[in-house]
PDB file of the backbone (N, CA, C, O) and the ligand in Angstrom, with CONECT records:
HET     ZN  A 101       1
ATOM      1  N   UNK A   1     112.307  86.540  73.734  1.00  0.00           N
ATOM      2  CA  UNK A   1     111.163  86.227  74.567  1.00  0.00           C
ATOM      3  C   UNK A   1     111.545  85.083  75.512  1.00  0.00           C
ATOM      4  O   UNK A   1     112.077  84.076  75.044  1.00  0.00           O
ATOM      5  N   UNK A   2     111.301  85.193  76.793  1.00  0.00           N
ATOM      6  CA  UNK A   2     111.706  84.358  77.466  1.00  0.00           C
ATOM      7  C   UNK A   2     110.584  82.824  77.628  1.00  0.00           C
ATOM      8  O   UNK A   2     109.754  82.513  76.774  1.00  0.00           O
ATOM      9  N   UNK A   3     110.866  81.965  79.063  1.00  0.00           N
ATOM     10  CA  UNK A   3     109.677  81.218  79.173  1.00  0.00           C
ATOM     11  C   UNK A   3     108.589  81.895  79.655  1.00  0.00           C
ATOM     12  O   UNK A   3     107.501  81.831  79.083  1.00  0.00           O
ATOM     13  N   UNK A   4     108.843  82.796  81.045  1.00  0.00           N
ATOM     14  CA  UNK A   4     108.140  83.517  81.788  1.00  0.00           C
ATOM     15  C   UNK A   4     106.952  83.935  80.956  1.00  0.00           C
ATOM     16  O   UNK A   4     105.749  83.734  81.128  1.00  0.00           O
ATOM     17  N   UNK A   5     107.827  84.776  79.702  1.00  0.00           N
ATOM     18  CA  UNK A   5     106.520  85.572  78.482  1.00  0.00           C
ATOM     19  C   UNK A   5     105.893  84.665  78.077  1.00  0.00           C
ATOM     20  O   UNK A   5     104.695  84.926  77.975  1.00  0.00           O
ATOM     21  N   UNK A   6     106.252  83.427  77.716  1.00  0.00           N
ATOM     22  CA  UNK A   6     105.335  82.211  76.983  1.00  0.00           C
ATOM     23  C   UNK A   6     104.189  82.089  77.389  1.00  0.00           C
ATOM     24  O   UNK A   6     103.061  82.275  76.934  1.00  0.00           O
ATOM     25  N   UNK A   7     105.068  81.408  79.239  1.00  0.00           N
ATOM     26  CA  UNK A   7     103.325  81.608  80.171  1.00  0.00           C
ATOM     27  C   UNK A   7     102.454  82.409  80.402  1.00  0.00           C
ATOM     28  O   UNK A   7     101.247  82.182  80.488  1.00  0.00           O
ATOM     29  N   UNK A   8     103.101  83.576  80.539  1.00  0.00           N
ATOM     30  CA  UNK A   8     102.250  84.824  80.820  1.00  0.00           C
ATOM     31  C   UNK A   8     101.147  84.496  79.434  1.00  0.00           C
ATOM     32  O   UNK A   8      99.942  84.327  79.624  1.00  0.00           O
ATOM     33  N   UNK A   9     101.652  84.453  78.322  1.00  0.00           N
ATOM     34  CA  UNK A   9     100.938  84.297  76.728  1.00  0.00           C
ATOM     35  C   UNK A   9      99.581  83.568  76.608  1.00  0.00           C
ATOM     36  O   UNK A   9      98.493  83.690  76.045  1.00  0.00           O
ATOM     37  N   UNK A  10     100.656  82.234  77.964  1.00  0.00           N
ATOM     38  CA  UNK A  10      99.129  81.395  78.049  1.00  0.00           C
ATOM     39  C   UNK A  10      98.276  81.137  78.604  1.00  0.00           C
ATOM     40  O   UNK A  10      97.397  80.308  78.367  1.00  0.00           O
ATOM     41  N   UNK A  11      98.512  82.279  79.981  1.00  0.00           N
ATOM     42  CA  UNK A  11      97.650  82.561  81.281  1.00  0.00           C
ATOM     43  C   UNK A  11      96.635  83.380  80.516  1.00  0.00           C
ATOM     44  O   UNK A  11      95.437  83.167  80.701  1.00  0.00           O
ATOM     45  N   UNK A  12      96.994  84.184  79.779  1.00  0.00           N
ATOM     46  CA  UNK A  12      96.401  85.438  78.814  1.00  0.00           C
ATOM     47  C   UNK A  12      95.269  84.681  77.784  1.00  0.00           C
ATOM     48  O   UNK A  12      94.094  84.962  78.021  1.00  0.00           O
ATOM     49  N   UNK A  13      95.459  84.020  76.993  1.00  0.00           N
ATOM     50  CA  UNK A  13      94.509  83.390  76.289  1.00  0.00           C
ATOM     51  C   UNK A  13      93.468  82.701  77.299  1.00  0.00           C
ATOM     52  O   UNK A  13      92.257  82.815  77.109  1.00  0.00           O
ATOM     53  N   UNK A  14      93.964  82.024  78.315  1.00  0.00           N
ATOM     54  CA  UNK A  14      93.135  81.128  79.150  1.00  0.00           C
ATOM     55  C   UNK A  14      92.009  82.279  79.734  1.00  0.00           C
ATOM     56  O   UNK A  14      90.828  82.327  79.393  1.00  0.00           O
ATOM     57  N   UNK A  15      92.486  82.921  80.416  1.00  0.00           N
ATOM     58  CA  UNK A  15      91.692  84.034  81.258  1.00  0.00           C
ATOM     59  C   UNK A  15      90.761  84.896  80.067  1.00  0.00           C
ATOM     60  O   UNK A  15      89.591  85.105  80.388  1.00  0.00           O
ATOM     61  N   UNK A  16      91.200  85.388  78.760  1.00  0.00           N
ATOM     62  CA  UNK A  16      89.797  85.778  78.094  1.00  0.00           C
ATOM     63  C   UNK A  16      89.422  84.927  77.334  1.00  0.00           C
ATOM     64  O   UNK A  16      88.852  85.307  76.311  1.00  0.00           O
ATOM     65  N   UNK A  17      89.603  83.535  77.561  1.00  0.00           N
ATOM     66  CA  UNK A  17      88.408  82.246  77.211  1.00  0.00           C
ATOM     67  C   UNK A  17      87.493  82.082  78.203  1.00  0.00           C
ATOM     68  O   UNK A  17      86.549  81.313  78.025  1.00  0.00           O
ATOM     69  N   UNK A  18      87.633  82.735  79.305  1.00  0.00           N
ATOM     70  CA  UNK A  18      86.856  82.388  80.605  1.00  0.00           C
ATOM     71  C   UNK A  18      85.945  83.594  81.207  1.00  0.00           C
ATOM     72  O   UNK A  18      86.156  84.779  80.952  1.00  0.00           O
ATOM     73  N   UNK A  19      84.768  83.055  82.148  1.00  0.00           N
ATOM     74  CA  UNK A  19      84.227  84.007  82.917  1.00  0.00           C
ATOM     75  C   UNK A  19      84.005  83.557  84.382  1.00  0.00           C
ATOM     76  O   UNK A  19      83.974  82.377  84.733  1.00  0.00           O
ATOM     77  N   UNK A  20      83.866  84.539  85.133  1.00  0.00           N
ATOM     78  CA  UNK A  20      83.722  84.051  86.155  1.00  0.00           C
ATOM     79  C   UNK A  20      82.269  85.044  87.314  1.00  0.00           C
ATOM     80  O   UNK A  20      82.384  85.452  88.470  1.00  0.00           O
ATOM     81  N   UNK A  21      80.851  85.139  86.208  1.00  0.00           N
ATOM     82  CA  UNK A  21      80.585  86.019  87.325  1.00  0.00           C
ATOM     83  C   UNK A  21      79.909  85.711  88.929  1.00  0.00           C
ATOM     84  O   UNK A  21      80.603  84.823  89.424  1.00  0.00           O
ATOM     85  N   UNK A  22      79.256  85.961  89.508  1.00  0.00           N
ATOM     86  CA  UNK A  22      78.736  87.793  89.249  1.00  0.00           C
ATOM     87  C   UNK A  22      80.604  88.703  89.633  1.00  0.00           C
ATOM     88  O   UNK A  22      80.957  89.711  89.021  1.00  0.00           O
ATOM     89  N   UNK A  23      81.487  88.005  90.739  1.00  0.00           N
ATOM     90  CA  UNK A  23      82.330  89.275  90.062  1.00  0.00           C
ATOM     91  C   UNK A  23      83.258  89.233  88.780  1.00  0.00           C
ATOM     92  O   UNK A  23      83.233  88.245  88.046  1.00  0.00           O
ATOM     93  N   UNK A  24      83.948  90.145  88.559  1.00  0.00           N
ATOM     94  CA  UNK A  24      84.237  89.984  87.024  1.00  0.00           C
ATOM     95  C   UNK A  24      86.110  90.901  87.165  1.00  0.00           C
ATOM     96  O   UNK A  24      86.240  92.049  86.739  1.00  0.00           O
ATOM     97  N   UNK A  25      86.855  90.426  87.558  1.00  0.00           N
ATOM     98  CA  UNK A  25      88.011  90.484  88.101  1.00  0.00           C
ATOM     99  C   UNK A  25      89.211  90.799  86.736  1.00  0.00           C
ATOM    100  O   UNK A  25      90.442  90.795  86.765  1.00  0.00           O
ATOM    101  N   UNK A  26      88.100  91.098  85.424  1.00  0.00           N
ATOM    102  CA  UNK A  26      89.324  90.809  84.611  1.00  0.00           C
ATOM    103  C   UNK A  26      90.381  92.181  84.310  1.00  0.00           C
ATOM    104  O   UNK A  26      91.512  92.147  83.826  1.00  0.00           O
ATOM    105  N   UNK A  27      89.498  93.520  84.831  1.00  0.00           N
ATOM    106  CA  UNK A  27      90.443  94.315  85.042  1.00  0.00           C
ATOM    107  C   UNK A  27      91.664  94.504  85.786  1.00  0.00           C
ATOM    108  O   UNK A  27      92.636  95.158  85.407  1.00  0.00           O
ATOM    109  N   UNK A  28      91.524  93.808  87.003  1.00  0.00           N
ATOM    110  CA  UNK A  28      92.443  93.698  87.905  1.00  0.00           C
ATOM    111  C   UNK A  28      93.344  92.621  87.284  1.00  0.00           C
ATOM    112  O   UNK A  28      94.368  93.201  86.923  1.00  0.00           O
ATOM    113  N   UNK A  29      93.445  90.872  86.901  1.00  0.00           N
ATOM    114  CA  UNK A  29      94.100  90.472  86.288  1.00  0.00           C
ATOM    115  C   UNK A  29      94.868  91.121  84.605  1.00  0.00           C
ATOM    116  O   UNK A  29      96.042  91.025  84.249  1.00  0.00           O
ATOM    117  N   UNK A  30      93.781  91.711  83.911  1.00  0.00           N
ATOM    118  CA  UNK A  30      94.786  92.662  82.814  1.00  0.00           C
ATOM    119  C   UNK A  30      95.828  93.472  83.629  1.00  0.00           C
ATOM    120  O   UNK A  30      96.860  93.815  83.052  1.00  0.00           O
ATOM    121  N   UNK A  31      95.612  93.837  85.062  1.00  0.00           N
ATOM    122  CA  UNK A  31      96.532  94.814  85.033  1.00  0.00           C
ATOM    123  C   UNK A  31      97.821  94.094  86.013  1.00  0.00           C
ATOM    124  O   UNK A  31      98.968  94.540  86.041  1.00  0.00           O
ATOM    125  N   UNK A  32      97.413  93.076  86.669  1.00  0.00           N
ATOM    126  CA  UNK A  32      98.370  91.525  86.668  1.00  0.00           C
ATOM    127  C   UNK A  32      99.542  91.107  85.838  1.00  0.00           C
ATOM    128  O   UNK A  32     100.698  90.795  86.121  1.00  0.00           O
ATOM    129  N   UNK A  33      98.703  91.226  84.443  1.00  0.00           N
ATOM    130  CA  UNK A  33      99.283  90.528  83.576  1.00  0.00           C
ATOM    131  C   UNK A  33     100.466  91.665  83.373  1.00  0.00           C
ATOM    132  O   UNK A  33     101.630  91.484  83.730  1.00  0.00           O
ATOM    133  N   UNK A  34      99.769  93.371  82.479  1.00  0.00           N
ATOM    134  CA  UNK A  34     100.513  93.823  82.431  1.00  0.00           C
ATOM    135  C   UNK A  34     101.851  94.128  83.184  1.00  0.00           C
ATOM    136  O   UNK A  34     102.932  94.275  82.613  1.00  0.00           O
ATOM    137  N   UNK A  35     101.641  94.209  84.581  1.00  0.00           N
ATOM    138  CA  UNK A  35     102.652  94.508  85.942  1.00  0.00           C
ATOM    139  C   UNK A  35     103.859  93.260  85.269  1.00  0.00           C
ATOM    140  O   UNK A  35     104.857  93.541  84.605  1.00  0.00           O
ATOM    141  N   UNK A  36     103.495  92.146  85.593  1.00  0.00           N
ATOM    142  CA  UNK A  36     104.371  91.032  85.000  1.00  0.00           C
ATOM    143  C   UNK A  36     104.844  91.324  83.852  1.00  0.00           C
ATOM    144  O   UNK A  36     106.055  91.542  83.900  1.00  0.00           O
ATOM    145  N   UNK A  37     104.284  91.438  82.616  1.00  0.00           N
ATOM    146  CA  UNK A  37     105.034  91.652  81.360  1.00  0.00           C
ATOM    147  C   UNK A  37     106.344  92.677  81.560  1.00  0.00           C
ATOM    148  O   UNK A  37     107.554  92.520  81.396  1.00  0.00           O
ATOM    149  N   UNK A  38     105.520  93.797  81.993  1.00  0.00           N
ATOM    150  CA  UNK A  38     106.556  95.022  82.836  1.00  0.00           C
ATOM    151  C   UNK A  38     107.999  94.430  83.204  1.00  0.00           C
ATOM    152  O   UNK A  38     109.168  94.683  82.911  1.00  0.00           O
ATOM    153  N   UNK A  39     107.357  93.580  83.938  1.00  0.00           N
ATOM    154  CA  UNK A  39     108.812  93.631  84.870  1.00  0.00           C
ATOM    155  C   UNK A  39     109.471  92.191  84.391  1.00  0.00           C
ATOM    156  O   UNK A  39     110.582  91.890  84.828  1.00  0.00           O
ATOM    157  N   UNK A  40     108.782  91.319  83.502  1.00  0.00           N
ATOM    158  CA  UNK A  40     109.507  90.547  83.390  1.00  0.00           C
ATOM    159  C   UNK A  40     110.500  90.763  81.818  1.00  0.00           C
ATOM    160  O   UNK A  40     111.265  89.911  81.367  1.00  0.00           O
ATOM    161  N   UNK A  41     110.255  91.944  81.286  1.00  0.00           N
ATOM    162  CA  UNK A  41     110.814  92.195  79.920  1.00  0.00           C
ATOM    163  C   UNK A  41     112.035  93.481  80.429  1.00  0.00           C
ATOM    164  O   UNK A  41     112.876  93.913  79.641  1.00  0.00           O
ATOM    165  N   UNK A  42     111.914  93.951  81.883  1.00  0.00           N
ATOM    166  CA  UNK A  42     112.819  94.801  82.292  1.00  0.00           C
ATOM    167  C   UNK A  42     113.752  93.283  82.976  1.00  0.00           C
ATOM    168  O   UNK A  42     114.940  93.152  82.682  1.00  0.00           O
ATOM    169  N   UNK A  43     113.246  92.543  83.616  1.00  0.00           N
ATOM    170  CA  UNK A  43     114.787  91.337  83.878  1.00  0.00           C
ATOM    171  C   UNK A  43     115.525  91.019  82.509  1.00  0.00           C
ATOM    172  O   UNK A  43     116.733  91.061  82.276  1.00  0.00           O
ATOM    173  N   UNK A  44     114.283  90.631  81.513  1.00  0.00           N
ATOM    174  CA  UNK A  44     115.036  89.909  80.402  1.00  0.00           C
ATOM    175  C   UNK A  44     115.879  91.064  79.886  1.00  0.00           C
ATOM    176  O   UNK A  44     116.882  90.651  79.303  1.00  0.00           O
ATOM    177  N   UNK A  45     115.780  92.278  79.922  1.00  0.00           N
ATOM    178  CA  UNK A  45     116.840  93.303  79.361  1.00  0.00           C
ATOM    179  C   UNK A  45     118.541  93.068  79.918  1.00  0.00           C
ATOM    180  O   UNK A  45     119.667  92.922  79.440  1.00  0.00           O
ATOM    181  N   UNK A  46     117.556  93.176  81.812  1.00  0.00           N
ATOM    182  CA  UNK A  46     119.101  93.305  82.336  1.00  0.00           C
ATOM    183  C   UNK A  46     120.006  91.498  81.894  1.00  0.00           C
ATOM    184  O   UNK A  46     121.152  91.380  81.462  1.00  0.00           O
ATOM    185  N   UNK A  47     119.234  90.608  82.127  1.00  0.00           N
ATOM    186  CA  UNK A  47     119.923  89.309  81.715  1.00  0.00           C
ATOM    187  C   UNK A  47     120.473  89.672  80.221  1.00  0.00           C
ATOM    188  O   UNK A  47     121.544  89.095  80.033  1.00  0.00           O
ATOM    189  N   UNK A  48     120.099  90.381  79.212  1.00  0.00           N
ATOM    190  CA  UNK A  48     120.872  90.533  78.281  1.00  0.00           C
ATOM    191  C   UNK A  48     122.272  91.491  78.648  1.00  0.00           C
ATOM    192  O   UNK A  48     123.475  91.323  78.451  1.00  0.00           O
ATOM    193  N   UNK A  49     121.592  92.395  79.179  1.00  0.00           N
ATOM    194  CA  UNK A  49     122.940  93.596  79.383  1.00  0.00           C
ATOM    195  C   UNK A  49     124.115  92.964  80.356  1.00  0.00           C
ATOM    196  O   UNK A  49     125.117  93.628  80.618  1.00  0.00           O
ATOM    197  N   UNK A  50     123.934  91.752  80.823  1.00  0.00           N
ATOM    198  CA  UNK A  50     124.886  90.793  81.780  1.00  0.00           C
ATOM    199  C   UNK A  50     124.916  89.250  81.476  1.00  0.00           C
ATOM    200  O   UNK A  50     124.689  88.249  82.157  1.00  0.00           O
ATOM    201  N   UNK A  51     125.313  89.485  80.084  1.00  0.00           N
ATOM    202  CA  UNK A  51     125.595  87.963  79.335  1.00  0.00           C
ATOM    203  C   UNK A  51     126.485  87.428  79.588  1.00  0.00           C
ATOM    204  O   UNK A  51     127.397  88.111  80.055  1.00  0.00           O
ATOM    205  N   UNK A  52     126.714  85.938  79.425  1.00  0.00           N
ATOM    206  CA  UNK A  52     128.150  85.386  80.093  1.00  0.00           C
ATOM    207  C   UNK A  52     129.039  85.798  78.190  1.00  0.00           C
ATOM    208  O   UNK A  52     128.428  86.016  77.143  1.00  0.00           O
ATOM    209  N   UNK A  53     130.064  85.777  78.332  1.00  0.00           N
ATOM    210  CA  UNK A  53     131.141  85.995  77.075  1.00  0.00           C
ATOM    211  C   UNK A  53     131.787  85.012  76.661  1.00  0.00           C
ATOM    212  O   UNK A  53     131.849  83.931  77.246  1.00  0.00           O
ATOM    213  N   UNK A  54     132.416  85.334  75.446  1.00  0.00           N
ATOM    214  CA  UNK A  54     133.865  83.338  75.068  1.00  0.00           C
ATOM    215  C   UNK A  54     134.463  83.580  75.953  1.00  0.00           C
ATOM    216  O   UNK A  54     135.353  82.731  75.913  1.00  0.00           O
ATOM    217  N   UNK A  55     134.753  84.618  77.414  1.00  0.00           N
ATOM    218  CA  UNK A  55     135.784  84.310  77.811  1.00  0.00           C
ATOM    219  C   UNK A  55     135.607  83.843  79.337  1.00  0.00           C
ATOM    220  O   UNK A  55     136.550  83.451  80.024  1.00  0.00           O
ATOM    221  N   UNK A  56     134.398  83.926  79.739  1.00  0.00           N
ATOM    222  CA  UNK A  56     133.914  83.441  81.380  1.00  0.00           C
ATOM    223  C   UNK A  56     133.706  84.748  81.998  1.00  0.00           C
ATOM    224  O   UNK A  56     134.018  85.181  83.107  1.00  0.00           O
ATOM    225  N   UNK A  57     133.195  85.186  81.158  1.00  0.00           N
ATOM    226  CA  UNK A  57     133.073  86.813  81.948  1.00  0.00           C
ATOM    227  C   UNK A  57     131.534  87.578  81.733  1.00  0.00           C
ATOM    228  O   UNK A  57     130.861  87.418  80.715  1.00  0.00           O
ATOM    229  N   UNK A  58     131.182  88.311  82.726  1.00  0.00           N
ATOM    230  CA  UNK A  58     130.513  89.037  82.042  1.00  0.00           C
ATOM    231  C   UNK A  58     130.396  90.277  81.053  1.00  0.00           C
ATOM    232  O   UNK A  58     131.061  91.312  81.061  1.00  0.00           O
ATOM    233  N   UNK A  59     129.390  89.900  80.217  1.00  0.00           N
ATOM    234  CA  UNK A  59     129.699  91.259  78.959  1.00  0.00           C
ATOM    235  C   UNK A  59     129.813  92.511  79.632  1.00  0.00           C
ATOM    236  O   UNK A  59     130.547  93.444  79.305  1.00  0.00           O
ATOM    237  N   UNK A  60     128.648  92.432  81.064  1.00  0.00           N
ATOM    238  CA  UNK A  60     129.054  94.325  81.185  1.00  0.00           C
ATOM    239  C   UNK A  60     129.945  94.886  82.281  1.00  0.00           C
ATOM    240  O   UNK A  60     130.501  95.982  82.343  1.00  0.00           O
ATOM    241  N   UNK A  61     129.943  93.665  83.297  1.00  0.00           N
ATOM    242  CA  UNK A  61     130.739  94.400  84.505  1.00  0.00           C
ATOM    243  C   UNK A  61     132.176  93.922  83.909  1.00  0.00           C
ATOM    244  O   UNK A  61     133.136  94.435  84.484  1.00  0.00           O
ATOM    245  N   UNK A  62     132.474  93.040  82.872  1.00  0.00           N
ATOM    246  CA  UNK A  62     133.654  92.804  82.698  1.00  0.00           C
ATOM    247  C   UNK A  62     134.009  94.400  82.061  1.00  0.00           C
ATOM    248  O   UNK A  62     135.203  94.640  82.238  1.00  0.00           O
ATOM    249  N   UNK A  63     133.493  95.209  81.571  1.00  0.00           N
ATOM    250  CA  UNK A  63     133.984  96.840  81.266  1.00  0.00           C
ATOM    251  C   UNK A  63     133.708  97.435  82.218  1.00  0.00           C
ATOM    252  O   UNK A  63     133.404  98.563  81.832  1.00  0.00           O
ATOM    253  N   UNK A  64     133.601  97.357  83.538  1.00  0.00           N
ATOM    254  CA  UNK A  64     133.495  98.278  84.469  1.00  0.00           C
ATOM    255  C   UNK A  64     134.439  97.893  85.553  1.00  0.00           C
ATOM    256  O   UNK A  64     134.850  98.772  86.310  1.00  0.00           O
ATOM    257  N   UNK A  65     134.825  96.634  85.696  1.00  0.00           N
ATOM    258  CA  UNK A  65     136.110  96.393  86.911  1.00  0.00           C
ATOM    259  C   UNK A  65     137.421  95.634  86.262  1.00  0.00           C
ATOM    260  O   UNK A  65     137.605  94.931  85.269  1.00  0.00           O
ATOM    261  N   UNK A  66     138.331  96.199  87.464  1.00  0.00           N
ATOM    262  CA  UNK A  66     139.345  95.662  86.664  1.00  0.00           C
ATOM    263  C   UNK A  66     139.771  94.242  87.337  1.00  0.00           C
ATOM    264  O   UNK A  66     140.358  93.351  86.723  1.00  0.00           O
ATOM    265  N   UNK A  67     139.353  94.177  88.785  1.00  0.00           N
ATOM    266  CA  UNK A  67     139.242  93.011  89.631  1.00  0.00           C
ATOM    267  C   UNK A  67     138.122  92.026  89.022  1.00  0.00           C
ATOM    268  O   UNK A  67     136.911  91.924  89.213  1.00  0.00           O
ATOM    269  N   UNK A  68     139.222  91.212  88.050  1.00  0.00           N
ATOM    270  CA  UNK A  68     138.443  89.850  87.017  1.00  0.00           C
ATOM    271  C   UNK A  68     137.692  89.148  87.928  1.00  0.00           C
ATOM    272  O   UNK A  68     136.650  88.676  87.474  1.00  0.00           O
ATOM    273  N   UNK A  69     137.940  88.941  89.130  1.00  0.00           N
ATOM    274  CA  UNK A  69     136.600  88.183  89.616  1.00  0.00           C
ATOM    275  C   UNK A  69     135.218  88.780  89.878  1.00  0.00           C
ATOM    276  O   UNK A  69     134.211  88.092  90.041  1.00  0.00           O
ATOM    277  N   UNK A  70     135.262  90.600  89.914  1.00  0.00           N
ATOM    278  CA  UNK A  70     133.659  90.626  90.280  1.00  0.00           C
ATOM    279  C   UNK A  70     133.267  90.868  88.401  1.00  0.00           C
ATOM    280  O   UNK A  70     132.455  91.738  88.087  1.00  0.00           O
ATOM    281  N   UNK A  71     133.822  90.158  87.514  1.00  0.00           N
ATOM    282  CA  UNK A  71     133.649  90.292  85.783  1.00  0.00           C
ATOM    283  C   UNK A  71     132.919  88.898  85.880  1.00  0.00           C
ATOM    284  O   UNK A  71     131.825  88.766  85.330  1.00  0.00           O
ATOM    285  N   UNK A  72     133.589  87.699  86.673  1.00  0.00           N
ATOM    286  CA  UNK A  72     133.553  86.093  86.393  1.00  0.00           C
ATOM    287  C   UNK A  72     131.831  85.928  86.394  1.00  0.00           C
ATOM    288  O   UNK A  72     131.218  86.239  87.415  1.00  0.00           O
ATOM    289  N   UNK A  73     131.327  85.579  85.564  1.00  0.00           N
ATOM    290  CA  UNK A  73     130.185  84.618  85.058  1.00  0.00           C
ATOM    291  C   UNK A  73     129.318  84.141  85.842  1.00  0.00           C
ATOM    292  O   UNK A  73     129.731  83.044  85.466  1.00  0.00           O
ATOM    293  N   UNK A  74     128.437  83.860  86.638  1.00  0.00           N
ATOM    294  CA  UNK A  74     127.586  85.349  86.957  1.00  0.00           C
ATOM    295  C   UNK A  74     127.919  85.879  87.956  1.00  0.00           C
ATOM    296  O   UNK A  74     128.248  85.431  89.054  1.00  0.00           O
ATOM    297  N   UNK A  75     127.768  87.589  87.276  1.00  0.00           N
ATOM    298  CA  UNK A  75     128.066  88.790  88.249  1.00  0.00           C
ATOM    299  C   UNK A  75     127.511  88.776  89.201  1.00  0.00           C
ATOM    300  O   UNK A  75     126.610  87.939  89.153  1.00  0.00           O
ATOM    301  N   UNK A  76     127.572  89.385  90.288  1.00  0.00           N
ATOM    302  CA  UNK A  76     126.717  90.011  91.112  1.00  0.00           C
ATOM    303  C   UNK A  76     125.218  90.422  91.200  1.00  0.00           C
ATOM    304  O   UNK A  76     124.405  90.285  92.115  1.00  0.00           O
ATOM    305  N   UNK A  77     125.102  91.006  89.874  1.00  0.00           N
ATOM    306  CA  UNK A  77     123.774  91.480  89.125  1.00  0.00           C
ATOM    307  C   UNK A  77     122.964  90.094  89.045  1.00  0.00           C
ATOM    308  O   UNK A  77     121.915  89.736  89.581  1.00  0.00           O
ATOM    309  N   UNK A  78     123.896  89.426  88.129  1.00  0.00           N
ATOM    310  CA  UNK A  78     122.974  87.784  87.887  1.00  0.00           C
ATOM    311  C   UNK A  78     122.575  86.956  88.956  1.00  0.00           C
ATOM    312  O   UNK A  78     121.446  86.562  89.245  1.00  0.00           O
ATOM    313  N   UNK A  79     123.688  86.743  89.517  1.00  0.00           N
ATOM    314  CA  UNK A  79     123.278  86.259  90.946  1.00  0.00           C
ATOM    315  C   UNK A  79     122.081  86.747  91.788  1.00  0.00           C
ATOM    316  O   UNK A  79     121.085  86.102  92.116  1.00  0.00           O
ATOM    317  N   UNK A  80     122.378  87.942  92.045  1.00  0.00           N
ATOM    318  CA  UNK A  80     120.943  88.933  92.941  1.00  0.00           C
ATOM    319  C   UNK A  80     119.119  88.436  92.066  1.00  0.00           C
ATOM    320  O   UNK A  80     118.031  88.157  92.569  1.00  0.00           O
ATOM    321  N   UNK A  81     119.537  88.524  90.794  1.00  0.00           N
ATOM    322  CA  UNK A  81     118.245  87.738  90.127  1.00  0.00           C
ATOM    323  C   UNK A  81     117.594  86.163  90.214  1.00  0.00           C
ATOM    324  O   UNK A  81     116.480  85.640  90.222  1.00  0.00           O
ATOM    325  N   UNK A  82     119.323  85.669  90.287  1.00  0.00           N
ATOM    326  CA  UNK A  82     118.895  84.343  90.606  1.00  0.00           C
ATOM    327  C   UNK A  82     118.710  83.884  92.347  1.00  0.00           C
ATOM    328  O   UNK A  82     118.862  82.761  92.830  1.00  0.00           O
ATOM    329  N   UNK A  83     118.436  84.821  92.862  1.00  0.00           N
ATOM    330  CA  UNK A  83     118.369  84.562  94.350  1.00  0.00           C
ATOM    331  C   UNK A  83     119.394  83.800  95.269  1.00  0.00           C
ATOM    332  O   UNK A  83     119.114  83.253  96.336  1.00  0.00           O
ATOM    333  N   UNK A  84     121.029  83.878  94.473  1.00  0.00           N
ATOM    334  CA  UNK A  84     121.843  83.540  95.373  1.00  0.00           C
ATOM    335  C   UNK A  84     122.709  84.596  95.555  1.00  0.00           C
ATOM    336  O   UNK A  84     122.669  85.683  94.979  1.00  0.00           O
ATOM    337  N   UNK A  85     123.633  84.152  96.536  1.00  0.00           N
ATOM    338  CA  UNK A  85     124.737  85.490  97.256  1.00  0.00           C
ATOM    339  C   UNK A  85     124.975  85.845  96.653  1.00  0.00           C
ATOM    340  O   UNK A  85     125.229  85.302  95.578  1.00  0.00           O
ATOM    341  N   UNK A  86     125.096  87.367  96.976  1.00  0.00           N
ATOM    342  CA  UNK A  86     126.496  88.061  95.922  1.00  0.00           C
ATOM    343  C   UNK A  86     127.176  88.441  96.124  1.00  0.00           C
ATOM    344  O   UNK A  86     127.959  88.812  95.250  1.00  0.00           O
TER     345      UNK A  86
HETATM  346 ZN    ZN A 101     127.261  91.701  85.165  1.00  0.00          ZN2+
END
């Protein structure tokens, strides 16, 4: 579970402790929340499937190239998530 899920956990409790009428928005935020959970448990997959290794590499593109630098720690993949070059 990442931090992201934590918050999401505690945006979630906060919002059905609360009301807000006359409108009542909580369908649209459940489906907020869900969209986020979605997609933030499909990053935390790929951040697993592109772990750094004991050796400075990544776990998965280091089995897919043989040119050790696009293997080196973070890939391409990681990078593109973390919003720098790749
Ligand atoms: Zn990778």
């Amino acid at each position: 579970m990442s931090d992201v899920t934590d918050r999401l956990d505690a945006i979630q409790e906060r919002w059905n402790a609360s009301s807000f009428p006359p409108y009542s928005p909580q369908g649209d935020i459940a489906l907020l929340l869900d969209l986020a959970r979605k997609q933030q448990a499909a990053l935390d997959a790929v951040r697993a499937l592109h772990a750094l290794d004991d050796e400075g590499d990544c776990t998965h593109c280091g089995d897919f190239f043989c040119d050790t630098r696009k293997a080196e720690y973070p890939c391409p993949t990681i990078r593109a998530l973390d919003g720098d070059d790749a």
